[in-house]
TIPA-321049 format. One record per residue (C-alpha): x, y, z; chain. Coordinates in pm, 1 decimal. Example, Ala and Ser with C-alpha at 12.3 -4.5 7.8 and 13.67 -1.06 7.14 Angstrom:
<atoms>
ATOM        xx        yy        zz  kette
ATOM    1230.0    -450.0     780.0      A
ATOM    1367.0    -106.0     714.0      A
</atoms>
This chain:
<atoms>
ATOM        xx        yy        zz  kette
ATOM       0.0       0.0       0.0      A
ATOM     127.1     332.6    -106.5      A
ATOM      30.5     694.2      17.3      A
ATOM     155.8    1007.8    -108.9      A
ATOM     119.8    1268.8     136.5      A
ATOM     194.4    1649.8      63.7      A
ATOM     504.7    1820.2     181.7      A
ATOM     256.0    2054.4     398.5      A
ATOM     187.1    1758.8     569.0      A
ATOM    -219.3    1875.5     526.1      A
ATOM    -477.0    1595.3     611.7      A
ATOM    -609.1    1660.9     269.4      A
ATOM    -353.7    1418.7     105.6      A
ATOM    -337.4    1288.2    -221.9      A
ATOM    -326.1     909.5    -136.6      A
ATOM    -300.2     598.3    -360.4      A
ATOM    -458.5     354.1    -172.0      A
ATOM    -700.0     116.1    -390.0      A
ATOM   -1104.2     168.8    -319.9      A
ATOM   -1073.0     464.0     -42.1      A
ATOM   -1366.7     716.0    -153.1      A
ATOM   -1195.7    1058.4    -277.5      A
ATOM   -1449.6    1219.8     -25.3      A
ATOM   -1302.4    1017.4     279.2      A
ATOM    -993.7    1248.9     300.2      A
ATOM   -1218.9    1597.7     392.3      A
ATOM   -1131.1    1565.6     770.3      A
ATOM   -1076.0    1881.0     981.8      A
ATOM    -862.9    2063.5     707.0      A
ATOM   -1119.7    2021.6     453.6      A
ATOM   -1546.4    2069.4     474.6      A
ATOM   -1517.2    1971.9     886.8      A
ATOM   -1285.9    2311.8     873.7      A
ATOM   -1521.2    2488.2     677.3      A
ATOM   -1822.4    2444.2     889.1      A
ATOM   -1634.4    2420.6    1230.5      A
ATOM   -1514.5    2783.3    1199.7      A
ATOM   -1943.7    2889.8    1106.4      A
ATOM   -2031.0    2732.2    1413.6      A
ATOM   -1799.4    2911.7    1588.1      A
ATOM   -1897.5    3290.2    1452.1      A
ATOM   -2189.5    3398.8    1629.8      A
ATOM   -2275.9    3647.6    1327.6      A
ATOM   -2192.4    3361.8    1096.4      A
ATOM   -2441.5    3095.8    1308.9      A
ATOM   -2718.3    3357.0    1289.4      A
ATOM   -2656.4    3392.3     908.4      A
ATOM   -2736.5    3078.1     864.1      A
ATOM   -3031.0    3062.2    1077.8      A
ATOM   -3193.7    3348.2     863.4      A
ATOM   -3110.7    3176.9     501.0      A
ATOM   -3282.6    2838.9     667.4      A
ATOM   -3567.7    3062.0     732.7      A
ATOM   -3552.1    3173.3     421.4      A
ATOM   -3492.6    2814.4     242.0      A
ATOM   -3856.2    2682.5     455.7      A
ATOM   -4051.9    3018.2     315.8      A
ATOM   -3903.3    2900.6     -53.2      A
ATOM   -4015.0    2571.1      -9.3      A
ATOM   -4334.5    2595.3     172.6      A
ATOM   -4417.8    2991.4      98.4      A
ATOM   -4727.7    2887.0    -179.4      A
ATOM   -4867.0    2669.1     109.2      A
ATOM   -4821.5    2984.1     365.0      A
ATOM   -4943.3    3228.3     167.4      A
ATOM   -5286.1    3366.2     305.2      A
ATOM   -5387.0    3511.2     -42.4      A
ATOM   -5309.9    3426.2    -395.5      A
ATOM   -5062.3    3645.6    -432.7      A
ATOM   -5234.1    3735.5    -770.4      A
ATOM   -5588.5    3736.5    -621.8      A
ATOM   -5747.4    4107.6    -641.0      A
ATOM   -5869.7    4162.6    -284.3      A
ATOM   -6152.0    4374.5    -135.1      A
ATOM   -6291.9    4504.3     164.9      A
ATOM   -6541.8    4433.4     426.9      A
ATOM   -6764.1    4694.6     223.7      A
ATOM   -6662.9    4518.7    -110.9      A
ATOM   -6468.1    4778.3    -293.6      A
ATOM   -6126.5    4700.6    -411.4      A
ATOM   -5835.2    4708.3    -142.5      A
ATOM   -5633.1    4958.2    -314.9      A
ATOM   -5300.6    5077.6    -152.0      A
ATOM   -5446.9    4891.1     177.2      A
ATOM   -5183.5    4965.4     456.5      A
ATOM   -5062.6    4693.1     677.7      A
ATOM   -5346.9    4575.1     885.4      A
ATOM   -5462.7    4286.0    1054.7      A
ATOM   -5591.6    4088.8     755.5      A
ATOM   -5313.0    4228.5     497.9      A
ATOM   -4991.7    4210.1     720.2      A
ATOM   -4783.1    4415.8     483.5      A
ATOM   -5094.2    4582.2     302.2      A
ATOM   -5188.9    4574.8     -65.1      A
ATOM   -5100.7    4686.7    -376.2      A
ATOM   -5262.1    4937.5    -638.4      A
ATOM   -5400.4    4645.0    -758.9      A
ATOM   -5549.8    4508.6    -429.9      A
ATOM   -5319.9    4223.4    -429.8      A
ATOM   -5180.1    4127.6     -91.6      A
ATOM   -4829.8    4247.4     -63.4      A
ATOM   -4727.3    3979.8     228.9      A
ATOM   -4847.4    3668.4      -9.5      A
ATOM   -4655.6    3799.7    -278.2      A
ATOM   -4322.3    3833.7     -58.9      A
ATOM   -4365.9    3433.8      35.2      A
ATOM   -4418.8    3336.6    -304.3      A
ATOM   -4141.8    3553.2    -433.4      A
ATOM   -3881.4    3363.2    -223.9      A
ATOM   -3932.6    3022.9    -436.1      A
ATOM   -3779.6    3216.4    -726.1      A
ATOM   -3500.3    3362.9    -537.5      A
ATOM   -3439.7    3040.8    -457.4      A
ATOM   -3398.8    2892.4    -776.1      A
ATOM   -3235.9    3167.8    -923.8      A
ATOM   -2973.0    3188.5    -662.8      A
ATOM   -2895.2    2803.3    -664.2      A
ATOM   -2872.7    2676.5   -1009.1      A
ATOM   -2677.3    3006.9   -1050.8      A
ATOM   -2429.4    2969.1    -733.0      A
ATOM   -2392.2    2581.5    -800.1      A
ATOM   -2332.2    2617.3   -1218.9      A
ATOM   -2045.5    2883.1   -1052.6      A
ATOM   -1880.4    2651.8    -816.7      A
ATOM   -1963.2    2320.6   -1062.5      A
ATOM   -1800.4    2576.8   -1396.2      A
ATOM   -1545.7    2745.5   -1182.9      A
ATOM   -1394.6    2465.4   -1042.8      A
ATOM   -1382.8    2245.9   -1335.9      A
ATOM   -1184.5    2478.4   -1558.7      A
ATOM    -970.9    2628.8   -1304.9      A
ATOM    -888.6    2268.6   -1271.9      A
ATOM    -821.5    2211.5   -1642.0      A
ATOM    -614.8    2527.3   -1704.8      A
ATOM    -390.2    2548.4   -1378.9      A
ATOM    -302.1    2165.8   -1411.8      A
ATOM    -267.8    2103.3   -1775.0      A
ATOM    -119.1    2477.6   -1856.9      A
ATOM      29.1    2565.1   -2210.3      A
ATOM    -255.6    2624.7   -2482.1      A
ATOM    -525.0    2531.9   -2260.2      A
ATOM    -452.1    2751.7   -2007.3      A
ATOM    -444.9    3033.9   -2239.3      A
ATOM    -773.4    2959.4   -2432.3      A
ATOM    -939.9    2962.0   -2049.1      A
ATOM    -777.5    3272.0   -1951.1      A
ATOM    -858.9    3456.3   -2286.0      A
ATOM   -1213.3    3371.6   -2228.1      A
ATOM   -1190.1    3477.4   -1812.3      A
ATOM   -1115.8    3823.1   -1967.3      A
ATOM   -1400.6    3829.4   -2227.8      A
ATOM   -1605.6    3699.3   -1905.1      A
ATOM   -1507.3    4024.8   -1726.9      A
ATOM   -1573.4    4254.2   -2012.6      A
ATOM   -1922.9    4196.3   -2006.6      A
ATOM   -2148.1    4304.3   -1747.5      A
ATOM   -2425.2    4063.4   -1640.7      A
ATOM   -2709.2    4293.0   -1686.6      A
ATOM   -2665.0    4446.2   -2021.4      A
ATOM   -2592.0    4059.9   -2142.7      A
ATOM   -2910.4    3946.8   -1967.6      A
ATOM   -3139.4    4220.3   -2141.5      A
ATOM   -3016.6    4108.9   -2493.2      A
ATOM   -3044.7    3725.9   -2435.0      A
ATOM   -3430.4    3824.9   -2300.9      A
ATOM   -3519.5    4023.3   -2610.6      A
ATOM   -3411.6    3728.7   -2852.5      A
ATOM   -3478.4    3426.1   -2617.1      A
ATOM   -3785.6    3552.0   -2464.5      A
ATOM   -3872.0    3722.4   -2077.4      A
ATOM   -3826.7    3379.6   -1903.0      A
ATOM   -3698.0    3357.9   -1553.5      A
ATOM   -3476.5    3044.4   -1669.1      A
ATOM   -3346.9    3265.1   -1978.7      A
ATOM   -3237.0    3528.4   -1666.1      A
ATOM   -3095.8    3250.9   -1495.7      A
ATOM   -2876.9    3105.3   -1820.2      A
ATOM   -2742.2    3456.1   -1812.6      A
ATOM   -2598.9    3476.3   -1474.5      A
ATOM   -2449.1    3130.3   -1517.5      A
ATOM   -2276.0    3245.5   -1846.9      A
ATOM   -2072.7    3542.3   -1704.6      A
ATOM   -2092.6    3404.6   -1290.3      A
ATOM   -1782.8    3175.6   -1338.2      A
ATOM   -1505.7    3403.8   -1356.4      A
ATOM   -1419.2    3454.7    -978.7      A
ATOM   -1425.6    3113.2    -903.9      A
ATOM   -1217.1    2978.3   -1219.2      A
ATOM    -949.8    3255.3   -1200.0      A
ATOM    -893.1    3181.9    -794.7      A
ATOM    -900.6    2794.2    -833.8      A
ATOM    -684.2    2834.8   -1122.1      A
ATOM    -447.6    3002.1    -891.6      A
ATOM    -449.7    2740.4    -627.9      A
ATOM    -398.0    2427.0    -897.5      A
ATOM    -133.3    2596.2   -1003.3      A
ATOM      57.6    2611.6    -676.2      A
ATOM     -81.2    2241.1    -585.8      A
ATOM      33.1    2070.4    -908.7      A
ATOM     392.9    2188.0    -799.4      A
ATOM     398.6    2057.8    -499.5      A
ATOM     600.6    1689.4    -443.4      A
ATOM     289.8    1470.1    -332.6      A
ATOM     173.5    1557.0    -723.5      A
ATOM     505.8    1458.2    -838.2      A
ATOM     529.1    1143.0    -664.8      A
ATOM     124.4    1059.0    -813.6      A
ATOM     257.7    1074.6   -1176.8      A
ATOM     581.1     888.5   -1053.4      A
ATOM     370.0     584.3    -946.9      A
ATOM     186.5     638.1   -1291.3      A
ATOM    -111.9     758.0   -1206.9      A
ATOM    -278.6     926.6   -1486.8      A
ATOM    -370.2    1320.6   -1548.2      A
ATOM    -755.5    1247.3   -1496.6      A
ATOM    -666.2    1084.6   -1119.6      A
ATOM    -408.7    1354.1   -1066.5      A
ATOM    -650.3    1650.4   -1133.1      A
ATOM   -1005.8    1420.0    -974.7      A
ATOM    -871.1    1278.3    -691.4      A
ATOM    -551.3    1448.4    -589.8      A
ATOM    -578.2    1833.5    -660.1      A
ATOM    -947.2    1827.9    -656.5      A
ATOM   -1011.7    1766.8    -293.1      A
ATOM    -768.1    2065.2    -176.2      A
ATOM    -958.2    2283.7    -428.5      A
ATOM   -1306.8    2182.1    -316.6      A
ATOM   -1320.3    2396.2      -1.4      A
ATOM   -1263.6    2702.9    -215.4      A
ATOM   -1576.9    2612.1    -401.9      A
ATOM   -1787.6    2609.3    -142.8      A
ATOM   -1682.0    2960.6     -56.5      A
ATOM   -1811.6    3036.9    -389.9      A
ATOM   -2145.9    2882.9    -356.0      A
ATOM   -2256.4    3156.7    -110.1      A
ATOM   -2155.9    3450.4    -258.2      A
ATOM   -2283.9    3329.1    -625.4      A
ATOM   -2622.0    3262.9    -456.5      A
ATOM   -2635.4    3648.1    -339.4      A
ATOM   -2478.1    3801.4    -641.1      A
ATOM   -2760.2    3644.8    -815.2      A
ATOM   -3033.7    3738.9    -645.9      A
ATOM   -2939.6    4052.2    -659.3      A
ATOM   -2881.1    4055.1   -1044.8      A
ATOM   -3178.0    3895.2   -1068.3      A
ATOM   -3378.6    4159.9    -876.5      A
ATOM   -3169.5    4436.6   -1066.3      A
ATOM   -3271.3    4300.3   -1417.9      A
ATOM   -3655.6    4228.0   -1301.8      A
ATOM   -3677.9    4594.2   -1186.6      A
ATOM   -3570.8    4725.8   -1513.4      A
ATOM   -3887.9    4539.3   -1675.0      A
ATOM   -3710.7    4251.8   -1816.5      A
ATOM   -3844.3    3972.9   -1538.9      A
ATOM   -4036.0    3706.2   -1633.8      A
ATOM   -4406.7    3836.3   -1626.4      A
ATOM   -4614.0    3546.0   -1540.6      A
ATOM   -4342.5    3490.8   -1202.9      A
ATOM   -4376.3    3688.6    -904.2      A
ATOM   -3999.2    3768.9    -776.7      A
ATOM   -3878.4    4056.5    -566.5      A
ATOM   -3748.9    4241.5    -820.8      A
ATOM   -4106.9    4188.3   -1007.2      A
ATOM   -4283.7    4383.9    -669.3      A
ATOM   -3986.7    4675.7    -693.3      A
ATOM   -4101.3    4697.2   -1103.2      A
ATOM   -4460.1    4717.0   -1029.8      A
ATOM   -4428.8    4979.7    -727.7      A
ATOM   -4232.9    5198.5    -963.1      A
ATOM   -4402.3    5186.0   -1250.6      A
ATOM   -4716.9    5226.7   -1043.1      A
ATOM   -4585.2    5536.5    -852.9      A
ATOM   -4666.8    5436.0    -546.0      A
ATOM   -4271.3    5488.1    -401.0      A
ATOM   -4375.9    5768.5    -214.5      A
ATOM   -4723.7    5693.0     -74.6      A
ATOM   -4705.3    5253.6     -38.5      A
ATOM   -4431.3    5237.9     182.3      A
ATOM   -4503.0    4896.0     281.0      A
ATOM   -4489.1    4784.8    -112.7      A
ATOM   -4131.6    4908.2    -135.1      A
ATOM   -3982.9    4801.0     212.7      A
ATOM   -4097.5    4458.2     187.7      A
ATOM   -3931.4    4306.7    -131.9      A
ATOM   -3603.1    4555.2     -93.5      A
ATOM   -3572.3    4421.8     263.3      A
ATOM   -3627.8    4104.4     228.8      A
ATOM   -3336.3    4086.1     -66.8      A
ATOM   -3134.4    4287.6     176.6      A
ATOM   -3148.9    4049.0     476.2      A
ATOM   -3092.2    3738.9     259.8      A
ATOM   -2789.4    3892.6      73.0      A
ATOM   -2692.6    3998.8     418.6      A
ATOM   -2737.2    3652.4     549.3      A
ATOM   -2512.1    3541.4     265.5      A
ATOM   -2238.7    3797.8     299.1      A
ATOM   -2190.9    3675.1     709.6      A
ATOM   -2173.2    3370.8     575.2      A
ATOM   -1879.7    3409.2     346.9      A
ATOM   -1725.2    3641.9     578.1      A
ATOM   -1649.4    3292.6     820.0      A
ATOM   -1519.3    3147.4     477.7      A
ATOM   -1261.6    3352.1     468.4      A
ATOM   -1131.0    3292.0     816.8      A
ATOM   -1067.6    2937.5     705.2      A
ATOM    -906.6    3042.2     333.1      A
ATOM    -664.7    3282.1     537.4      A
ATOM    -570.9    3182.0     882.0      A
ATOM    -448.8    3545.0     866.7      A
ATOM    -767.1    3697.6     941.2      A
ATOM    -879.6    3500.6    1213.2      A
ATOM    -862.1    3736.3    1513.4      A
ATOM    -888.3    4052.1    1322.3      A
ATOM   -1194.3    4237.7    1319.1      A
</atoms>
């Protein structure tokens, strides 16, 4: 039995020992690490209590929804419950169409949701799988990724999102396709970075000794001590997209028969009711602040463990 440790001496090692699951080596150095040091940040614990919160109103928020959030309320007195404040039977009051503002909110979470993780886990899934291509194999293929990380940056996610709705169609998945084109770049460039310095280092060397091939090299060897990274990624892609998400909806180009927050912030301001419904704006704005909030605490106990440097600083 042979194992290959690094010179670091991490517990991450790169082993060659037949029929031991790749995952088996994530010990304290590796996910345990990762979610160790959240449990131990009081800011970074109560993060994560909020986005579970938020995950059960996502899930369940149809179900929990007193209203259809496209219903067109009234009163006891059967007018129309236009620009209702919050009351007792409209917690967060109505909108100019009578429609119940809190219902809305609930429902509007499911596609936050989505949005945020297909487009944080294509990120970590895209990022991660050509940083590890390009840093290991270098030459030609390293350039062809790189050239592409800088077309990547040239274009802004918004402005690439509006054209891809005009010819593909106002679809909250064609809104999602575009974050996932351009939200790689962070994640492949950084990964890229650390394959580089791994694929250097002597417990590599000794893999393609022994004869193990590039595939096992880059899958089993590099890829666990690269994997941690990723999951740093997965928060901050889930918050960058909700709020590019919200940001495109607002502008007019959401998906019209889906009710997101960015939707509600449209409607509010093309209704002009900024000024005078309150309630209407606070609600959707808040609720993306809190969860990108939630998100940003989050990442902030990430990068304790990616730079033992920081821990101890405020």
């Amino acid at each position: 039995m042979l194992r290959l440790r690094p010179a670091n001496g991490s517990a991450a090692v790169a082993d060659a020992v037949p029929g031991r699951p790749w995952w088996a080596r994530f010990g304290r150095s590796g996910f345990g690490a990762v979610f160790g040091r959240i449990s131990s940040d009081p800011l970074a614990v109560a993060a994560g209590v909020v986005l579970l919160i938020f995950l059960f109103v996502a899930v369940f928020g149809p179900l929990l929804a007193p209203y259809d959030p496209t219903e067109r309320t009234r009163t006891a007195t059967g007018e129309l419950a236009y620009l209702q404040p919050p009351s007792s039977e409209h917690l967060l009051g109505t909108t100019n169409l009578g429609r119940d503002v809190f219902s809305q909110l609930l429902v509007g979470a499911r596609a936050a949701l989505i949005v945020g993780g297909i487009a944080a886990l294509a990120e970590a899934v895209i990022g991660v799988l050509l940083g590890l291509v390009a840093g290991y194999r270098k030459g030609w293929v390293d350039g062809l990724v790189m050239r592409a990380l800088d077309v990547a940056y040239a274009l802004p996610v918004e402005p690439v999102a509006i054209v891809l709705l005009v010819f593909l169609g106002q679809s909250i998945w064609t809104i999602v396709l575009a974050i996932v084109l351009l939200s790689w770049r962070a994640a492949a460039r950084v990964i890229r970075a650390q394959v580089l310095s791994i694929s250097a280092r002597s417990f590599v060397k000794g893999a393609r000794a022994v004869g193990a091939s590039d595939r096992r090299i880059m899958f089993r060897h590099i890829l666990p001590n690269v994997l941690p990274i990723a999951v740093v990624y997965l928060p901050v892609g889930f918050g960058n997209a909700i709020i590019a998400e919200a940001a495109i909806s607002f502008l007019g180009f959401g998906d019209p028969d889906t009710i997101t927050w960015g939707m509600m912030l449209h409607e509010v301001f093309t209704a002009g009711a900024t000024e005078t419904a309150w309630w209407w704006v606070i609600s959707p704005g808040l609720a993306i602040t809190i969860v990108v909030a939630a998100v940003f605490f989050i990442t902030r106990a990430f990068e304790d463990i990616l730079n033992p440097r920081l821990i101890g600083r405020s």
